[in-house]
N, C-alpha and C positions, 0 to 999 in steps of 0.2 A: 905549671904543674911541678911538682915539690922533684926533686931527686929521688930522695927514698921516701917508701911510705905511699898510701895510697892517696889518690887524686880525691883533691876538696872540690865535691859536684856540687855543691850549695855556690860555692865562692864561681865555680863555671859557669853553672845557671845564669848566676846575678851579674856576671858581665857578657851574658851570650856569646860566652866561646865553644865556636860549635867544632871549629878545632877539637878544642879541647877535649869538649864531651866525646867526638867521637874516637880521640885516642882512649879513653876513659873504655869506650867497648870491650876493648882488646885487653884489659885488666885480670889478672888471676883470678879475684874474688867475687864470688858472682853478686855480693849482696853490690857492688861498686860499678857492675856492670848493668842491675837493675835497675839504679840509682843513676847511671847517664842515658836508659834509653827513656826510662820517666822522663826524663828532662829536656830530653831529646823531641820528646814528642809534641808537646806542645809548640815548639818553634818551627817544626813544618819543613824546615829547610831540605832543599833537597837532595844535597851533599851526604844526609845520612841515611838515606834509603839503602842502597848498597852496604855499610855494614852491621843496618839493622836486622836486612834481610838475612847477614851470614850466621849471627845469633839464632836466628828459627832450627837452627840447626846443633845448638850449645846441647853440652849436655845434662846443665841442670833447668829444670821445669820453671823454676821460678823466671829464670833466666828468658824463655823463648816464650813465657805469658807478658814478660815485662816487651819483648820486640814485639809483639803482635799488639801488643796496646799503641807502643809509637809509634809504628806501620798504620796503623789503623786513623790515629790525630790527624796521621799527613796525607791520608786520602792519595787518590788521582790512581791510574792507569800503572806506574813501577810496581806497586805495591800489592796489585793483584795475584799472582804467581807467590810471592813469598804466603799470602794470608792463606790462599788454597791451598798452600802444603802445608798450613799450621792445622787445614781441618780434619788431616789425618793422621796427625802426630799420636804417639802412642799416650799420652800421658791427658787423662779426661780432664783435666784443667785446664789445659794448654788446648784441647779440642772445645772445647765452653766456650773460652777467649774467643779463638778464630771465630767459632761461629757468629755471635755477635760482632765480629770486627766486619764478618762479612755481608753478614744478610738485612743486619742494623747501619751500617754505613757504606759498603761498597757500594751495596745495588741500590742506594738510594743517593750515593756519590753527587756533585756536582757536573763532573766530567762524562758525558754520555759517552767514551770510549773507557772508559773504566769500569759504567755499569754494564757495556756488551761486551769486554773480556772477562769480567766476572760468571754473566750467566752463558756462558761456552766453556769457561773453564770447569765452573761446578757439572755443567752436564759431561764435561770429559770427565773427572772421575765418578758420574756419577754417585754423587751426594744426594742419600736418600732422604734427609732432612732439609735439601732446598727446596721442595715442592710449593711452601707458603711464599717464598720468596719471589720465586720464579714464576708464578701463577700474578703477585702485584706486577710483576715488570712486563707480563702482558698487555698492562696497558699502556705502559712507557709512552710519553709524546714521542720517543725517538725510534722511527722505525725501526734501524738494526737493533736495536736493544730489544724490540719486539722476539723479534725474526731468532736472534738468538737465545732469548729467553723460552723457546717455542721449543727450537731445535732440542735443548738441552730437557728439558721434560719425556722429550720423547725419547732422548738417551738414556735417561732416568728410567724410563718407567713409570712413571707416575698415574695410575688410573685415575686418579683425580682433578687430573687431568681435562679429561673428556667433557665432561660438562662446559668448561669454561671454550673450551678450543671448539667447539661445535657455535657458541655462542659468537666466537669470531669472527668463524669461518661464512655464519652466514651475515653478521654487520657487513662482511668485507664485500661479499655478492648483491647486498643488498645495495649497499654503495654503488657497487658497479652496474647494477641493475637501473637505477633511479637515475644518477648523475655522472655515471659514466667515469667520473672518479676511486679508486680504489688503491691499494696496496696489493700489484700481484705477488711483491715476494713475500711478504704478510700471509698471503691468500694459501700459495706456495706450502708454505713453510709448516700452515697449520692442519692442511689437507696431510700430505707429506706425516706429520704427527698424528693424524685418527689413524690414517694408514697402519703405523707402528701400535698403537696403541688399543684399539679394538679389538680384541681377542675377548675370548668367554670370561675372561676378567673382567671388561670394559662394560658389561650386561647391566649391569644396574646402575652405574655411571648413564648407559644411554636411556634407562626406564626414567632417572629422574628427568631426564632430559625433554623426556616424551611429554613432561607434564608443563611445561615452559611457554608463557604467553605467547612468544614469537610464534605462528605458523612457519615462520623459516627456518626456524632452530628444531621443531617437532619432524620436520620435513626431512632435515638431512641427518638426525636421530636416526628417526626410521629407515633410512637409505642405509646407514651405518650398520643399523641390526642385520638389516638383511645380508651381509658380508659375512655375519658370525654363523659358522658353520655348528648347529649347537641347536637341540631339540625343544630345548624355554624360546629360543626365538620365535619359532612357528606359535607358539601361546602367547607372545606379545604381538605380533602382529596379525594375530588374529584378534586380539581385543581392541586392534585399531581399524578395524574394518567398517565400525559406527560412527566414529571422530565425526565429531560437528564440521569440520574443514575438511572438505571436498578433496582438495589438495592431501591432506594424510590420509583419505581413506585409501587416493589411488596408489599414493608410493607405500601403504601398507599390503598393498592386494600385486604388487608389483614383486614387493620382497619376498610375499608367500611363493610368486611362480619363481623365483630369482634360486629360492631354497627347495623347489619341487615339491610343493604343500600341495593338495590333492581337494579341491573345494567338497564337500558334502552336497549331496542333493535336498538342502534343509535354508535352514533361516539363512545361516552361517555363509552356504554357499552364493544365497541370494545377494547378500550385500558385498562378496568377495567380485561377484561377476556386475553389479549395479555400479562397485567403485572404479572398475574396468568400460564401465559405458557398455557392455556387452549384454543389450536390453532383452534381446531373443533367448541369450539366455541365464538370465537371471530368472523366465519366465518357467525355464525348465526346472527348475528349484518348489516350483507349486506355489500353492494361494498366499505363502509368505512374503514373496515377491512383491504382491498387489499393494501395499503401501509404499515401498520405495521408487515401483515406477510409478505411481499417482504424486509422489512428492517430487521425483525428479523431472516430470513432464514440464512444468512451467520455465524451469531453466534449463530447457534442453534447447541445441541449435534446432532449428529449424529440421534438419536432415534427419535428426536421430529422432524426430516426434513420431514418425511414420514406425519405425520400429519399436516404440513405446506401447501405442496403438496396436501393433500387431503383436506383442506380448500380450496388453490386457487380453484381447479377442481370445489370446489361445486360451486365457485364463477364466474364457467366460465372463469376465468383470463386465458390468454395464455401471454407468454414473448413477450417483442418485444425487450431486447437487449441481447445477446452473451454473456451473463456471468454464473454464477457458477449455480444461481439457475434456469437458462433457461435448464442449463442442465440438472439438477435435475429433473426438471418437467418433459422433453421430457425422461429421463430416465425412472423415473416412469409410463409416459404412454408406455414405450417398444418401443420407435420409436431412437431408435439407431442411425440413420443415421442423423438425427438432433444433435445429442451428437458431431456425429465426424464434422460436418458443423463448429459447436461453436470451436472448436479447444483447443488450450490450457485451457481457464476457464474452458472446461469440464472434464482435468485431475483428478485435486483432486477430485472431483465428480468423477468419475468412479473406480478410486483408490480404492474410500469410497468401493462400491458396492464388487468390487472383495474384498476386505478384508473378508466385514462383510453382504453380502445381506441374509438372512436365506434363499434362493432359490437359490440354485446352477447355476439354469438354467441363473439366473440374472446375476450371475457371471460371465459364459460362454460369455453371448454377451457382459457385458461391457468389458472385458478381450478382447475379440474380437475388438471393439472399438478402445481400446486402441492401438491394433497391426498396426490397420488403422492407427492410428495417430504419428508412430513411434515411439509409448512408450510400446514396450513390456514389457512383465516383465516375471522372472520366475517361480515363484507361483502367485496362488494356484495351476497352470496345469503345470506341467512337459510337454508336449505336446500339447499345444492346438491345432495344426491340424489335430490330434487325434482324439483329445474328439471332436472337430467340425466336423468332418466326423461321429462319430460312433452315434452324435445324430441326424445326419441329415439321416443318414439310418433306426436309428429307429423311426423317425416322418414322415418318407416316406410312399407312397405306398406300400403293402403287404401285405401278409400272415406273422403270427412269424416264422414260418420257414424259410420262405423263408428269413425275415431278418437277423436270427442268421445263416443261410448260407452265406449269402455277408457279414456278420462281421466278420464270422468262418476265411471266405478267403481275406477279407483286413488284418484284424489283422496281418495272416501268412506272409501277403507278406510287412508286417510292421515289421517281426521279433519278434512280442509283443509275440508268444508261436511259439513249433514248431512241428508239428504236424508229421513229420518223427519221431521224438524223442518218440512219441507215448504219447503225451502231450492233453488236451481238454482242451477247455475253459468252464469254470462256468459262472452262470451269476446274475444278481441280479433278485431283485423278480419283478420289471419292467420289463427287458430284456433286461436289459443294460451290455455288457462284463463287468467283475469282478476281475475273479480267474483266474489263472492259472493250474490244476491239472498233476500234476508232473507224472512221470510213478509208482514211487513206491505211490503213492496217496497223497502224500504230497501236500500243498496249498501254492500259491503264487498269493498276491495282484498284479494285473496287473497296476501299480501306474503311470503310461505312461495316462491311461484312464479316473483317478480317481483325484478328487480334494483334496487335501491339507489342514489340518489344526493342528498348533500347540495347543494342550489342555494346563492346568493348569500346568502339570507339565515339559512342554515342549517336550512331546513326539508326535510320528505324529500319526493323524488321519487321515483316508478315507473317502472319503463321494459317492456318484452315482450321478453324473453331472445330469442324467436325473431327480431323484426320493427326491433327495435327505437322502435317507435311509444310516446310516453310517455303511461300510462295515466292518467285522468282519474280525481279526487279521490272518492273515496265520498259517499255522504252524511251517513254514523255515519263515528265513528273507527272505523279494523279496529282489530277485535279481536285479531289473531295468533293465531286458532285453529289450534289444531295445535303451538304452540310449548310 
């Protein structure tokens, strides 16, 4: 460099003396101190980070446009902190600059610790113009770039937020949900931001949201609304009371009780209490009711049919087509012979019954049913011609004696015990045949008579077709005489 007179940055350039340039900084003139951070910049080195960064602080404009350009050439992790403070520089040229140094090159940096001090630093001064930026670096391969790119939106304020961070939130559960793999601080982090973010601002962020293929994204939408304390949300989640997904009707009927939403005694009420599973009363809502319990019967558990059925009854509804839950109904009211009319729709219905009716007696007729309709089956009756006789003698006319005489003497001439053998029948506390008692006193479950069921540990229980009382273990294995 000359003695006097200013420094030749052409001649500096062209023999990369980076010396040189960066005494060249520290220059009075600013056109000469433009002129070595230009030059500066393309060679990246990184010796001149340090007094490029102290120029962001010059006080002519041109001067700290020209450091935030070579700051910007050389990339990496130093140069974060100087370009932050160039986005809040007074002079809107030198704010232009940075922005582009930042949101065009930091956050899109090589160095994944450059693009996560970048968006931590942007959300610490809250930079209301990083929101596009911050929003791509959600999807960053590099988790903490995630995680802080998250953070700092939420520092911001961004409602724009919302939409995107809902869509995370539930990839990231869905993840975890499926393959047990996920991102909790990911998970964390984005949670942590609705948190901040949901407020009666965030209402129409979560409406679009509402409309988003994901059922998992509609789902934790809706969860979200219901947090906003704000009288449009009781109107949005009431229009989600119909949702084709099951899943958003209930977390919509969730958020109305969450916000003290009061159901009408009308249509409105009907599907608020249908998307609750609360069949009885949805029924109290009136004849509006009668199509969503007649839609929700075929995919109801097993348990809650019985309360579907006892809403229609209250609602006077009787079937008028041949399917599953006509059969249910005519089940329920005991009218059997309706069951076997319906024909095949009324199999797995009656199936149901003989599995699982907690009244034996129920089991009996639909078992019975079933036989009508060429679907025997072998349990829970060993015998149902059996058990259908021996109950039809004990709901008969008579005296008890006289009935456990004409049971004493069918059983015999069914082989069920053998009374030359010097054998008696027991009976249950009803008066229903039981036991067998042996000659030496011995007991045997008469299981020809008795219904069937496997317990928890796969072993068989007895039960009294009549009483339902479950019968108490022999002392011998039965034998299955008579089989």
């Amino acid at each position: 460099m000359p003695l006097f007179g200013p420094p030749n940055i052409a001649q500096l350039e062209a023999k990369r003396d980076i010396q040189g340039l960066i005494k060249a900084l520290a220059y009075k003139d600013p056109e000469v101190k433009i002129a070595a951070a230009d030059a500066l910049g393309p060679l990246g080195d990184p010796m001149a980070v340090e007094p490029l960064a102290v120029l962001i602080n010059d006080e002519d404009p041109g001067v700290r446009r020209a450091a935030v350009r070579a700051l910007s050439a050389r990339g990496g992790v130093r140069v974060v902190e100087p370009l932050i403070a160039a986005l809040q520089d007074r002079d809107p040229g030198v704010r232009g600059v940075a922005a582009q140094a930042v949101y065009r090159r930091l956050m899109t940096d090589p160095d994944q610790d450059a693009r996560r001090a970048t968006a931590a630093a942007l959300g610490r001064i809250k930079a209301a113009d990083a929101g596009e930026s911050l929003l791509r670096a959600m999807m960053d391969p590099d988790e903490t770039v995630r995680v802080a790119s998250v953070k700092a939106l939420a520092a911001i304020g961004d409602v724009a937020a919302v939409g995107p961070l809902i869509v995370m939130l539930a990839h990231e559960q869905y993840r975890a949900k499926t393959s047990g793999r996920s991102s909790l601080a990911v998970e964390r982090a984005a949670a942590q931001a609705l948190d901040t973010l949901c407020d009666e601002s965030a209402v129409d962020a979560l409406q679009t949201a509402l409309g988003h293929d994901d059922a998992e994204v509609r789902e934790l939408a809706i969860k979200r609304l219901a947090r906003i304390d704000s009288p449009i949300v009781a109107e949005m989640l009431e229009a989600h009371l119909d949702d084709q997904d099951p899943i958003i009707r209930r977390s919509a009927a969730r958020g109305l009780a969450e916000v003290g939403w009061k159901p009408p005694s009308d249509e409105i009420g009907a599907h608020y209490w249908a998307a609750l599973r609360e069949w009885r009363r949805c029924a109290e809502c009136g004849p509006a009711a009668i199509p969503l319990l007649v839609a929700a019967f075929p995919r109801a558990q097993s348990h809650e049919r019985s309360d579907i059925q006892a809403a229609l009854v209250s609602l006077n509804w009787q079937p008028s087509e041949p399917d599953a839950i006509a059969a249910s109904y005519w089940a329920a009211q005991g009218n059997w012979d309706k069951c076997v009319e319906i024909g095949a729709p009324a199999v797995a219905v009656l199936d149901d019954i003989v599995r699982s009716a907690p009244r034996w007696r129920e089991r009996v007729a639909a078992a019975a049913a079933l036989k009508t309709l060429g679907e025997e089956r072998s349990a829970p009756f060993a015998r149902l011609d059996l058990v259908q006789h021996a109950l039809g003698v004990l709901d008969g006319e008579g005296e008890d004696d006289e009935k456990r005489a004409t049971l004493t003497s069918f059983l015999a001439e069914e082989h069920e015990f053998e009374p030359s053998g010097d054998q008696q029948v027991d009976w249950c506390q009803c008066g229903y045949p039981s036991t067998r008692i042996l000659k030496d006193e011995t007991r045997e479950l008469i299981t020809d008579l008795l219904g069937l069921e496997q317990d928890g540990s796969n072993e068989p229980a007895y039960f009294c077709p009549s009483c339902d009382a479950p019968q108490p273990a022999a002392s011998v294995e039965p034998d299955g005489a008579g089989n």
